[in-house]
Backbone as CSV, one residue per row, in Angstrom:
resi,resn,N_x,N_y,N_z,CA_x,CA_y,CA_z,C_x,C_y,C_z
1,UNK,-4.265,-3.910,4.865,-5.173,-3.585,5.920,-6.149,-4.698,6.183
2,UNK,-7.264,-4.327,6.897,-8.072,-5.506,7.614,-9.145,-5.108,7.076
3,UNK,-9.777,-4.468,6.034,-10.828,-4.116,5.194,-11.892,-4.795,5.375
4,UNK,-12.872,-4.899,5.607,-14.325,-5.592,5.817,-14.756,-5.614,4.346
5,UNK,-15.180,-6.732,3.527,-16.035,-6.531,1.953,-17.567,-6.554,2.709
6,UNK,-18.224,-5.563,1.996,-19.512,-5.481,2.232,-20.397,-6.135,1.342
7,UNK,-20.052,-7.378,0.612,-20.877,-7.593,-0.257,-20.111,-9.089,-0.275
8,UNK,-20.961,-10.396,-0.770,-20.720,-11.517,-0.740,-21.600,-12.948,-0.604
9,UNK,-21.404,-13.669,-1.381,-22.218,-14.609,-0.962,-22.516,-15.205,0.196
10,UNK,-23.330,-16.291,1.302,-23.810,-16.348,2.405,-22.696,-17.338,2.560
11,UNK,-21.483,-17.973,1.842,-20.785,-18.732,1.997,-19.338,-18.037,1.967
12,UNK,-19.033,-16.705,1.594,-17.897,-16.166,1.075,-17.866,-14.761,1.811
13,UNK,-19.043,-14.500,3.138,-19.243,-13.357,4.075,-17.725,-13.321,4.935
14,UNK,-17.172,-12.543,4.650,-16.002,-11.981,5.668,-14.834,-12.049,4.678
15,UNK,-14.935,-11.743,3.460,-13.801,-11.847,2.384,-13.744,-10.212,3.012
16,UNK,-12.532,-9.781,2.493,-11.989,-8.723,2.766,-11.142,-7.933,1.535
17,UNK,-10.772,-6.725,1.410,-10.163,-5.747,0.477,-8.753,-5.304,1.286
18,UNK,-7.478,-6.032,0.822,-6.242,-5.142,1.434,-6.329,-3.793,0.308
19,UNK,-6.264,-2.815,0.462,-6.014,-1.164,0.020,-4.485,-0.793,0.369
20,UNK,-4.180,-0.318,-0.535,-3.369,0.568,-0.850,-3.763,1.880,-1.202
21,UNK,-3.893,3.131,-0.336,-4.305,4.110,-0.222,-3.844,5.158,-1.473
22,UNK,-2.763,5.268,-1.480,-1.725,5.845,-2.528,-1.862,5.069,-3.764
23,UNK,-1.038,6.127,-4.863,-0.956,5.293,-6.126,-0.138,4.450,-5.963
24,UNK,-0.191,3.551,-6.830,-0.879,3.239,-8.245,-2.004,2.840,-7.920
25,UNK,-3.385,3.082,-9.292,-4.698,3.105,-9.391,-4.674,1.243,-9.564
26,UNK,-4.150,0.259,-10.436,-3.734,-0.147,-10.764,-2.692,-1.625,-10.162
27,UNK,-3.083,-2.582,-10.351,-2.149,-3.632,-9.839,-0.787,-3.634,-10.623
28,UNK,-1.265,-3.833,-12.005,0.247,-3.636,-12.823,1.085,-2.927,-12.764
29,UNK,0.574,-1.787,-11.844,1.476,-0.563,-11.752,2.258,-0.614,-10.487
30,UNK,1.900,-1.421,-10.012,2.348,-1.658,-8.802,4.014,-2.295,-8.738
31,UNK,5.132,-0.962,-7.943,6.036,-2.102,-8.017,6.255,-2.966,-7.269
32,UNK,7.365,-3.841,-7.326,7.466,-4.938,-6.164,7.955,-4.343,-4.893
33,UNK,8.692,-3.275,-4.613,8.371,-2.552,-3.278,6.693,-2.710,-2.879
34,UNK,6.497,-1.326,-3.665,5.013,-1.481,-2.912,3.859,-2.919,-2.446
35,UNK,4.792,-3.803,-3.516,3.849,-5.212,-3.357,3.810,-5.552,-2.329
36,UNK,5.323,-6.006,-1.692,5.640,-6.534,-1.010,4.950,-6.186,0.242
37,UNK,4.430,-5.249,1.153,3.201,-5.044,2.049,2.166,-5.671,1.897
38,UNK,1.763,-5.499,0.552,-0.017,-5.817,-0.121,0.014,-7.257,0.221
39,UNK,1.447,-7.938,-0.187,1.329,-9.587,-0.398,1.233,-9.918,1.161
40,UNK,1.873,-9.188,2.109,1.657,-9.413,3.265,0.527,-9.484,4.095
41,UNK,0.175,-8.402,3.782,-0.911,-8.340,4.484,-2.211,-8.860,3.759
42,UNK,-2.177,-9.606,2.464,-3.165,-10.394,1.884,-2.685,-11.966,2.885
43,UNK,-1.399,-11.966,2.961,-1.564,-13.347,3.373,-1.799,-13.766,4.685
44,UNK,-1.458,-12.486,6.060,-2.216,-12.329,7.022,-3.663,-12.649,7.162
45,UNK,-4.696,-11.668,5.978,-5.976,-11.965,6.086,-6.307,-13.490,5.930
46,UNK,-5.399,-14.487,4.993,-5.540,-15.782,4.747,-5.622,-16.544,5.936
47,UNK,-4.468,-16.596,6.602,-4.126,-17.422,7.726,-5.420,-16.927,8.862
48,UNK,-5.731,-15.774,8.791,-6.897,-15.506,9.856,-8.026,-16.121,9.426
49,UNK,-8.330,-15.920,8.434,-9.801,-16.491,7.783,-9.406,-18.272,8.120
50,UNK,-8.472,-18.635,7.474,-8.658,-19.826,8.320,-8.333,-20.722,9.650
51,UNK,-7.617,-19.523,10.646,-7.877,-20.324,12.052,-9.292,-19.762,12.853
52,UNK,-9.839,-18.494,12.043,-10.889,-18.116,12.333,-11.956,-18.735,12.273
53,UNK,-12.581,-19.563,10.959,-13.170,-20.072,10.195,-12.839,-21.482,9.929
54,UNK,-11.711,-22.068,10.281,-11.922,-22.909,9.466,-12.185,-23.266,8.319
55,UNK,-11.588,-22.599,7.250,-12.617,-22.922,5.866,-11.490,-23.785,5.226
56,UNK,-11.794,-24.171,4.152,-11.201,-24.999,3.155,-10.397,-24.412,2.232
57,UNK,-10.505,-23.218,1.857,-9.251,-22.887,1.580,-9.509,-21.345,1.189
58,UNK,-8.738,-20.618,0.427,-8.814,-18.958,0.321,-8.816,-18.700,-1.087
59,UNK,-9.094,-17.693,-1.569,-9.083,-16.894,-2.904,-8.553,-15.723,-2.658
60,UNK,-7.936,-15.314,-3.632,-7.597,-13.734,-4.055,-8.125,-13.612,-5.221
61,UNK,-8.323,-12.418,-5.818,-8.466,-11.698,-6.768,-8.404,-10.624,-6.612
62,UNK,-7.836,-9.604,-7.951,-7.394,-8.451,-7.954,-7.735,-7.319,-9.583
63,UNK,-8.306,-6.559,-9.939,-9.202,-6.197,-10.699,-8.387,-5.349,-11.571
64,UNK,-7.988,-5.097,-13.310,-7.208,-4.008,-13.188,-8.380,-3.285,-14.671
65,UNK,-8.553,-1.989,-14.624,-9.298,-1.397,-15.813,-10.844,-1.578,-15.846
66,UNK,-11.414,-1.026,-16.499,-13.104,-1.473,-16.786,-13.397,-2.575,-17.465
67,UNK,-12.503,-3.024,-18.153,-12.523,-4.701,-18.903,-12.644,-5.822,-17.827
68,UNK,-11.511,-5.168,-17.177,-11.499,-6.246,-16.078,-12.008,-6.217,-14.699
69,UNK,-13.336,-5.561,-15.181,-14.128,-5.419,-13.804,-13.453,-4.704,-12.776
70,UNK,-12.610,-3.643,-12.588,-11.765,-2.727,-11.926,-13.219,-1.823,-11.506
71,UNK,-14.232,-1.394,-10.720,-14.723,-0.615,-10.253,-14.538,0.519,-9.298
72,UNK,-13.588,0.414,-8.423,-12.302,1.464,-7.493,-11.433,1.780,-7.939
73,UNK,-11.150,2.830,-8.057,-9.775,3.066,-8.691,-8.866,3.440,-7.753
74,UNK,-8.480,2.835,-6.996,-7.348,2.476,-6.235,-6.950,0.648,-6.048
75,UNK,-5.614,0.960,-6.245,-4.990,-0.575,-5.497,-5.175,-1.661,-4.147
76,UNK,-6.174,-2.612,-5.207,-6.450,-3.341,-3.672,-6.735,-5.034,-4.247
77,UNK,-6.426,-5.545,-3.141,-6.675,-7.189,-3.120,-7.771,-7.723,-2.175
78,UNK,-9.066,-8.575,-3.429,-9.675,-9.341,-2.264,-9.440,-10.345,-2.236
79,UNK,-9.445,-10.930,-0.900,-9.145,-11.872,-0.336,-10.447,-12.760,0.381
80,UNK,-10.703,-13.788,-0.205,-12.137,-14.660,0.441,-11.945,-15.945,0.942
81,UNK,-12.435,-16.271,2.216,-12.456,-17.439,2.505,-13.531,-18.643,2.047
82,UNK,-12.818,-19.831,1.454,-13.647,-20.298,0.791,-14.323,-21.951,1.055
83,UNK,-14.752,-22.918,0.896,-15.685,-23.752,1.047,-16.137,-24.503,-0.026
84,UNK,-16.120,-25.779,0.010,-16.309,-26.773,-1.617,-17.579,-26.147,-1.942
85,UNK,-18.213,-25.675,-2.773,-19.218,-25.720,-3.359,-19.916,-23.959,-3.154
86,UNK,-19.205,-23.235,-2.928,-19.832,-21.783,-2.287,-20.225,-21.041,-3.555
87,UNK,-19.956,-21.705,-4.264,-20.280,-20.669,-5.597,-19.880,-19.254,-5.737
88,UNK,-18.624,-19.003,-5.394,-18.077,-17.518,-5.057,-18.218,-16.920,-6.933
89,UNK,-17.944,-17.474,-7.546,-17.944,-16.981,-8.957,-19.137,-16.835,-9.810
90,UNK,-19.974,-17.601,-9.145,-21.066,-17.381,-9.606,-22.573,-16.789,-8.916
91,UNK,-21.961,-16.447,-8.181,-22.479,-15.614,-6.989,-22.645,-14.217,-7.414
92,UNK,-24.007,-13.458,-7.650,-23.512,-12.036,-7.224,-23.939,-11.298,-6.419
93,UNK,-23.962,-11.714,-5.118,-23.560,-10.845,-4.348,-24.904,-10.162,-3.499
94,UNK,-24.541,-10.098,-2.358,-26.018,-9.254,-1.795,-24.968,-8.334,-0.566
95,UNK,-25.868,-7.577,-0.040,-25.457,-6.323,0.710,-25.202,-7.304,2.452
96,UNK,-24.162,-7.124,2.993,-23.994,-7.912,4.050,-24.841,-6.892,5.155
97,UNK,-24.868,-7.741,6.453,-25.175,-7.208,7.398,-24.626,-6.521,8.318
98,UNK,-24.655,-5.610,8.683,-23.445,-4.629,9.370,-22.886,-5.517,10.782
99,UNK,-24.439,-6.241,11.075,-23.938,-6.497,13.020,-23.258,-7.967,12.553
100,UNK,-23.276,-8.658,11.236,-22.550,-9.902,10.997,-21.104,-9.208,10.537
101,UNK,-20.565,-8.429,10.205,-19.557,-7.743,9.300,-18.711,-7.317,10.421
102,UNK,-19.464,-6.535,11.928,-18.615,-6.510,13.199,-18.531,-7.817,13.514
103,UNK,-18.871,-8.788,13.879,-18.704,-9.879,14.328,-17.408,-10.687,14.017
104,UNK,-17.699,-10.689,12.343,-17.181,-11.646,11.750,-15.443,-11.030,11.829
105,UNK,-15.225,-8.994,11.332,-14.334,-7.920,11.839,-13.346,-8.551,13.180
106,UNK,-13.868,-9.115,14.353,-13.807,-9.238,15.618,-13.005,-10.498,15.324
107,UNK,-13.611,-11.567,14.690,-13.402,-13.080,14.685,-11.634,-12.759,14.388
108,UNK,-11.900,-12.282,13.213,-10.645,-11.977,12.157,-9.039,-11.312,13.218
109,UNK,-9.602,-10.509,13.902,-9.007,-9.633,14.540,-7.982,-10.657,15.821
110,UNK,-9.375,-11.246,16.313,-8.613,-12.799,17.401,-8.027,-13.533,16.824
111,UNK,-7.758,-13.449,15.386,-7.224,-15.036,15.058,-5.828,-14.265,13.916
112,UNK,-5.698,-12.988,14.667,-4.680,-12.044,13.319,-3.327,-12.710,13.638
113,UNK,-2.294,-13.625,13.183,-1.079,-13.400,12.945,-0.086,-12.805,13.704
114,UNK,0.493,-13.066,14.977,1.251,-12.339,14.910,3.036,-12.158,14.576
């Protein structure tokens, strides 16, 4: 999906969550049927973020358990557009702005893949 992340550094604003609605809770659980959408449509959000943006290049990450920082328990991939020096990892994070989150929603949307 085209998921909006509501949370992000001022350099890493318009990263996004593909969801998988259904089970598995879980990435590992995930089989390669079901992947095969997720990977898609993670790599859609990529190519948009960067004819959208322009950025330098993309991240994924994907969370599984409370060890591993898993906070949703459903199946999902974020996906961030990224920039030399954005500090996405060491970043934590502030509450985005709703009227930047439509905007940025919009950008993403013009520059989707087809």
């Amino acid at each position: 999906g085209r998921g909006g992340a509501r949370r992000g550094g001022p350099h890493t604003l318009g990263g996004v969550r593909v969801v998988r609605i259904a089970p598995p809770a879980k990435g590992y659980d995930r089989t390669p049927r079901l992947g095969a959408p997720i990977q898609a449509a993670v790599r859609a959000n990529a190519l948009s973020m960067q004819t959208a943006w322009s950025g330098e290049g993309t991240s994924t990450r994907q969370h599984n358990e409370p060890a591993g920082n898993q906070d949703v328990w459903h199946d999902h991939v974020h996906v961030f557009p990224r920039w030399v020096g954005d500090d996405l990892y060491g970043s934590l994070g502030a509450q985005a702005d709703p009227t930047e989150l439509r905007r940025r929603a919009a950008e993403l949307r013009a520059a989707w893949p087809s």
